[in-house]
N, C-alpha and C positions, 0 to 999 in steps of 0.2 A: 542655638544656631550661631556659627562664626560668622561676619560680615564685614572681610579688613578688620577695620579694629574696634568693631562692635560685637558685644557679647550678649543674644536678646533670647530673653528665655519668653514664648508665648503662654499662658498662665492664668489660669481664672481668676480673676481683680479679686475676688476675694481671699486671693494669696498676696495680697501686697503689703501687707507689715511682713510678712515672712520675709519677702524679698528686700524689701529695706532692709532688717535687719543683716539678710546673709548678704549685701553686697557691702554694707557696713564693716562688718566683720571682716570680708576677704580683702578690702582694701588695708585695714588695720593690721591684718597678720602678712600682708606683702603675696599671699595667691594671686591678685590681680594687678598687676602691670599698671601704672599711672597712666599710659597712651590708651588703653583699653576701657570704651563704653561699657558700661554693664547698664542693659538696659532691662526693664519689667515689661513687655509687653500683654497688658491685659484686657483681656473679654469679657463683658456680660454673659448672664446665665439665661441658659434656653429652659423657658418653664413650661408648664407641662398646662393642660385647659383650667386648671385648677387657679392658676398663678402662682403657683409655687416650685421652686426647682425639681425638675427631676430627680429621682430616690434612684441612683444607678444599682448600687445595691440592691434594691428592695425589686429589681425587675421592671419598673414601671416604665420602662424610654420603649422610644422605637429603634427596633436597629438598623444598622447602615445599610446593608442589604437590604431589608424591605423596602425602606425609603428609596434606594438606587431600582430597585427590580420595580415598581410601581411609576416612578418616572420614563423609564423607557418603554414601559406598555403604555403610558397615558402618550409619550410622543410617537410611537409607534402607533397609536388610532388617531392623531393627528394628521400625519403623514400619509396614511391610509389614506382619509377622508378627500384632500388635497390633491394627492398624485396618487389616485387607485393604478395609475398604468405603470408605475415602475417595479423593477425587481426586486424581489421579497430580499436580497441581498443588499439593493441599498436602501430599500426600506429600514433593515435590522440597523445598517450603518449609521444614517441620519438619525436614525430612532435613538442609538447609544448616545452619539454627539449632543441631541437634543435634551434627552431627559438629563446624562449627566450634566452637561451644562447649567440645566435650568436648575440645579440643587445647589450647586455652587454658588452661583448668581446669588441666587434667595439668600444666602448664608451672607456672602460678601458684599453685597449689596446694603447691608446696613452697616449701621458704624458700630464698630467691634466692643465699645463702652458699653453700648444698650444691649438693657433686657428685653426678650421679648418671648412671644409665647407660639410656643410648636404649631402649626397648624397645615392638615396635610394641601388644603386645596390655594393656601395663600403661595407654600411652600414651592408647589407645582404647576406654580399658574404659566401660561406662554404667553397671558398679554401685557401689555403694560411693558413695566422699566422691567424686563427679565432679559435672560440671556437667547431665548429664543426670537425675540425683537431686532436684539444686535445681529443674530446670526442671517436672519431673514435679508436686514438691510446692507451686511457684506454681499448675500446673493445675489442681492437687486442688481450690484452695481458687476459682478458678475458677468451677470445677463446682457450688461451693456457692450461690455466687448467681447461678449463672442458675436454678438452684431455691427461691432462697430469698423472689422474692416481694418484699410489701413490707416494709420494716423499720427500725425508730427509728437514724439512720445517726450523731445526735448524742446516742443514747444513754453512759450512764458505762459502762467496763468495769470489773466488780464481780469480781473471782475469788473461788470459795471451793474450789474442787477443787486440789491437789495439781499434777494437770499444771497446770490453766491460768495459777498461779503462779510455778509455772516457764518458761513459756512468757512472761508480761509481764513477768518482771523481767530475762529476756534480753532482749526487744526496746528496753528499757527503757535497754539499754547501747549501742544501736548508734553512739550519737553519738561515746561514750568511744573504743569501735573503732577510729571511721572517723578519729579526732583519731591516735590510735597509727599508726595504718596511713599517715597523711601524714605524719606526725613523721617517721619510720623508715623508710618505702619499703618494708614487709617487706607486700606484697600478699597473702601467704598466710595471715597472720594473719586478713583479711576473709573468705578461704575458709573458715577453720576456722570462724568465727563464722556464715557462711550456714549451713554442714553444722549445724551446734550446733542453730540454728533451723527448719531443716526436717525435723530429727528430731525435736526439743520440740515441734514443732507437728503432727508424725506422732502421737505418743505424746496429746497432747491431741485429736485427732480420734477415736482411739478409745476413750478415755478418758469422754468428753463430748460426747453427741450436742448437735449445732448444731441443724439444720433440726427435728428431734423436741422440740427444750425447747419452752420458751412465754414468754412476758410477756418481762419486763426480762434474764430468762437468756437468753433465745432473740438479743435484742439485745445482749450483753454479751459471746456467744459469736461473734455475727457482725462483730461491733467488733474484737475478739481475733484473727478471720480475717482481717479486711481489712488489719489493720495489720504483720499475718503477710507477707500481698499484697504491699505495698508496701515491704516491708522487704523481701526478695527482690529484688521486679524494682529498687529504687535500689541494691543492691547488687550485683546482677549484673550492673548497667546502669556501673556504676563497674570491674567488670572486663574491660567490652567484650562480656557476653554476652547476645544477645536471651533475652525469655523470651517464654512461647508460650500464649496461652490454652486452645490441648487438644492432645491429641499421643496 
């Protein structure tokens, strides 16, 4: 893949003397441009229950399809369970958004150097640091304005509470993140940072009622939601995952 003037081939680490050698080479015989990074970016191996890498060859993996068609029936009996009352159309909807989400997450969620080993129920979990936690806590805040009416939307956000200063002075880093996370190729770091903010902004929702304050608080708390909002969905939106206004 091109990147301005980065050249990054993504690569099972156990191609990295190859790749030494062939960027070696390409610089020596003049194919690569001196302004032009050639960079390795390399993954650990998904091993099989055994501990040992998957034999693509020999048949043993699971395929992408199963694994994708298993996710959206597991969040599809989530979604059931939850909101039996909605329509089997956005059931099917939330259902795709959810399960493929939640495979994504599992994968990028760890750092791309480590080995680790296949397994279906860690793979497809919704609790915890998954993508369906993130997705949950965009909705929350969601939910907040479609009750909240009107309100000062170029109001300052003023913190004096404990959560909500922790809450802005993380979102406050997203940009440091997002520079780390393309420097580095290490995606999981952006994970960590989503998780971080949809807990910080867990802990301030209950912490700090939104729609109950009043005057400049009441706007200063929905400023702090919204930018909650939108740090989320560009962040998810940057690891390939929809997010979902209610679920």
């Amino acid at each position: 893949t091109l990147h301005g003037n980065r050249l990054i081939y993504v690569v099972d680490a156990r191609q990295s003397l190859h790749f030494s050698q062939l960027f070696a080479t390409s610089r020596k015989s003049g194919f690569a441009p001196a302004g032009v990074r050639l960079e390795h970016v390399a993954f650990g191996t998904m091993m099989g229950q055994d501990g040992k890498p998957f034999k693509t060859r020999a048949g043993g993996t699971v395929k992408l399809v199963e694994l994708l068609d298993e996710a959206i029936e597991r969040a599809h009996a989530m979604v059931s369970s939850k909101n039996p009352e909605l329509a089997d159309a956005d059931k099917q909807r939330i259902a795709h958004a959810v399960g493929i989400g939640a495979v994504k997450y599992a994968d990028l969620s760890k750092s791309r150097m480590s080995d680790y080993i296949f397994n279906w129920d860690s793979m497809l979990s919704f609790e915890g640091n998954t993508a369906p936690y993130l997705q949950y806590a965009y909705t929350r805040v969601q939910s907040v304005f479609r009750k909240a009416g009107e309100w000062n939307r170029q109001a300052k956000v003023d913190v004096t509470d404990v959560a909500e200063r922790q809450l802005a002075v993380a979102l406050a880093q997203f940009e440091d993140v997002l520079v780390t996370v393309g420097e580095g190729c290490y995606p999981h770091h952006l994970c960590s940072y989503l998780y971080q903010i949809a807990t910080l902004f867990s802990r301030f929702y209950e912490a700090c009622p939104i729609l109950k304050s009043e005057g400049a608080v009441r706007d200063s708390r929905l400023r702090l939601a919204d930018w909650t909002a939108r740090t989320l969905a560009t962040g998810m939106g940057l690891l390939g995952i929809d997010v979902l206004e209610a679920m």
